[in-house]
N, C-alpha and C positions, 0 to 999 in steps of 0.2 A: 643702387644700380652701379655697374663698373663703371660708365663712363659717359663722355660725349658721345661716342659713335654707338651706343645701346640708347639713350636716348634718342638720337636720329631715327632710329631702329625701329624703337617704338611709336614715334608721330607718324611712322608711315604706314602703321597696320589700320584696318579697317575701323572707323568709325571713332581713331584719335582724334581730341581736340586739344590743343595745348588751350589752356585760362589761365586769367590773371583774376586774385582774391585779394586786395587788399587788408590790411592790416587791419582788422575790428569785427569783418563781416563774416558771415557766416555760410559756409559750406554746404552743408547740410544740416538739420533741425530733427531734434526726437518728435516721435509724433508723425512724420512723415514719411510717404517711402522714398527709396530711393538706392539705387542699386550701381556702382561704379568702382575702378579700380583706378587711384590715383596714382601715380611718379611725379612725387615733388622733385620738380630742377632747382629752384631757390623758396626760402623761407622754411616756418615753422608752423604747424598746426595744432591744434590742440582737440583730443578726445573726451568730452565731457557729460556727466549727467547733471541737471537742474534738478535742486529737490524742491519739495512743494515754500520751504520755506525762503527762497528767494536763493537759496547758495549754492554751490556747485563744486562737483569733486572730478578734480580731471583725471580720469582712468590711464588714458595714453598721449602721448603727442608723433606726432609727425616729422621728420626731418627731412635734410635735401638729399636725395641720391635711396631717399628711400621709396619703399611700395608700401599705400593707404587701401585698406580694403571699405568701401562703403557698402554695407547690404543692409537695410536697412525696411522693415516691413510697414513700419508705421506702428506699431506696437512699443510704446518706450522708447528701446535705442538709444542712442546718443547724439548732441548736436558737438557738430567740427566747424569751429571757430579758427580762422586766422590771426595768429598771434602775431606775424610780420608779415610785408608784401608777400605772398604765395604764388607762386609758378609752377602749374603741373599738368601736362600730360595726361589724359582724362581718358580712359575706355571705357564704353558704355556696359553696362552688366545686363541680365545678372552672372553675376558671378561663374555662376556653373557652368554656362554658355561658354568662359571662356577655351575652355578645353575643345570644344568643337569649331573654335574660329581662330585661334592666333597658335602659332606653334610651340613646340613642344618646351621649347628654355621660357617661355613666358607663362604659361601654365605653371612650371615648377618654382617658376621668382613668385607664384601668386600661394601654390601651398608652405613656398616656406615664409613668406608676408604673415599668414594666418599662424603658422605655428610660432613665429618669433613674437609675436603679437601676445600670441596665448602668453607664453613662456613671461611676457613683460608684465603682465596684468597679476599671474601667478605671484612674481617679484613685489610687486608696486602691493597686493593684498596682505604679503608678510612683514612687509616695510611698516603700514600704516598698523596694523592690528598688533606685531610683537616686537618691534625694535623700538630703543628710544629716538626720541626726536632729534639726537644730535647723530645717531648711527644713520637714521634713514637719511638725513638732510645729505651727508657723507656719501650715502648709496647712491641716491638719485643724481648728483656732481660726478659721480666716477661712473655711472649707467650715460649719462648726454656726453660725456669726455668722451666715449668709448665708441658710442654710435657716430658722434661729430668728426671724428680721428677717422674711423674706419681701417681699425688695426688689430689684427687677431693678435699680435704680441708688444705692444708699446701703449702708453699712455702722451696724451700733447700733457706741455707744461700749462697751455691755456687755449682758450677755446670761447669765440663768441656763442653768446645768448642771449636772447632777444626776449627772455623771461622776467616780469618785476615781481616784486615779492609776494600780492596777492596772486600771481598765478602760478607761483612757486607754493605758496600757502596751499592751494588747491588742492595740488600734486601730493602734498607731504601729509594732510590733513590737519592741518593748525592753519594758527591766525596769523595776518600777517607780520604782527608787530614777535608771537613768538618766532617766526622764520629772522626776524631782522637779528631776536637773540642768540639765536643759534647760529647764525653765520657769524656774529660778533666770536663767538665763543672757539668756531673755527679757526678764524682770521689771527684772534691772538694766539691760540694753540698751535699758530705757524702751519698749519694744516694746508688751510683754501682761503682764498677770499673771491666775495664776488661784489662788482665793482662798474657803475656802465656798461652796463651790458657784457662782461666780459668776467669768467669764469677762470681764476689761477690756481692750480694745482700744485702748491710749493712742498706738498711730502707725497709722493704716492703712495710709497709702502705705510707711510702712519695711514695714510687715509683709506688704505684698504683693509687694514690688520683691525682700526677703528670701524670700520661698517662690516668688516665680515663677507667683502664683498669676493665673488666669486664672477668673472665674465664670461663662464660657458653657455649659461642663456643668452647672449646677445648672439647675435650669426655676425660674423666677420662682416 
């Protein structure tokens, strides 16, 4: 979302509620329905599936200043966990209803939500199934830089995250002690390091040239 005053913007259409999620709880739950269009103000969220064997593979996450779609049937789905305090702006769904009740630039923030979405998931299923696990770990560091930044031309030198290595592990699809290997592997390669919460980008060109990474899927 552009700003404070698009936020204003939004709490004031019909049937906005800004919520407060704290850090650990859960959003919404697979298995249930539930249908709503989120705008995180602050925090981070997390998109995930639970497999039968107790583990869990986070598909997407959420940021601030972005749009969360939940549509959700009760069929599977995904449960959305707060990963840090959450503050967000809540419209009731479903979904498709939006187009006949809130105007015309929120409708269009909610189709390109979905496409940017798609375009993420696309990303994140080439990352885990054909790059090595030091290229993907590379990717997904330069895909939160990029979203965190909100720059269709610059990279930040550093960038908080509120990520620990199991729920990096999640994302990348490994465990978490290989995540601790590969970020070691970065760290010395003068690449990246990550660090209390907080994400360093000390080469961007190695570290883009190294994951192959391209930022025309992310929307500005």
């Amino acid at each position: 979302m552009a700003d404070s005053s698009w936020e204003k913007r939004l709490s004031e259409l019909p049937g906005a509620i800004r919520r407060v999620h704290p850090a650990g709880t859960t959003i919404a739950r697979e298995y249930q329905a539930r249908s709503a269009i989120l705008i995180l103000t602050a925090g981070w969220a997390a998109f995930a599936r639970m497999l039968p064997n107790g583990s869990r593979v986070i598909v997407d996450f959420a940021l601030p200043h972005e749009m969360a779609l939940i549509e959700f049937t009760g069929e599977m789905s995904e449960t959305v966990t707060a990963l840090s305090d959450v503050t967000a702006i809540e419209l009731p769904g479903p979904i498709r209803s939006c187009f006949s009740r809130y105007p015309q630039a929120v409708c269009e923030a909610v189709l390109a939500a979905e496409a940017s979405r798609y375009s993420r998931v696309a990303e994140h299923l080439a990352g885990v199934s054909r790059r090595g696990t030091v290229e993907r770990t590379a990717h997904l560091l330069l895909e939160l830089a990029c979203r965190t930044h909100r720059s269709a031309a610059s990279y930040p030198d550093r960038y908080d995250c509120p990520l620990n290595q199991t729920e990096l592990a999640d994302a990348l699809g490994l465990s978490a002690v290989h995540v601790s290997r590969v970020l070691k592997t970065l760290r010395e390669a003068g690449l990246a390091s990550f660090r209390s919460g907080v994400v360093e980008l000390h080469d961007h060109e190695g570290l883009i040239e190294l994951a192959g990474f391209d930022r025309s899927y992310i929307s500005a």
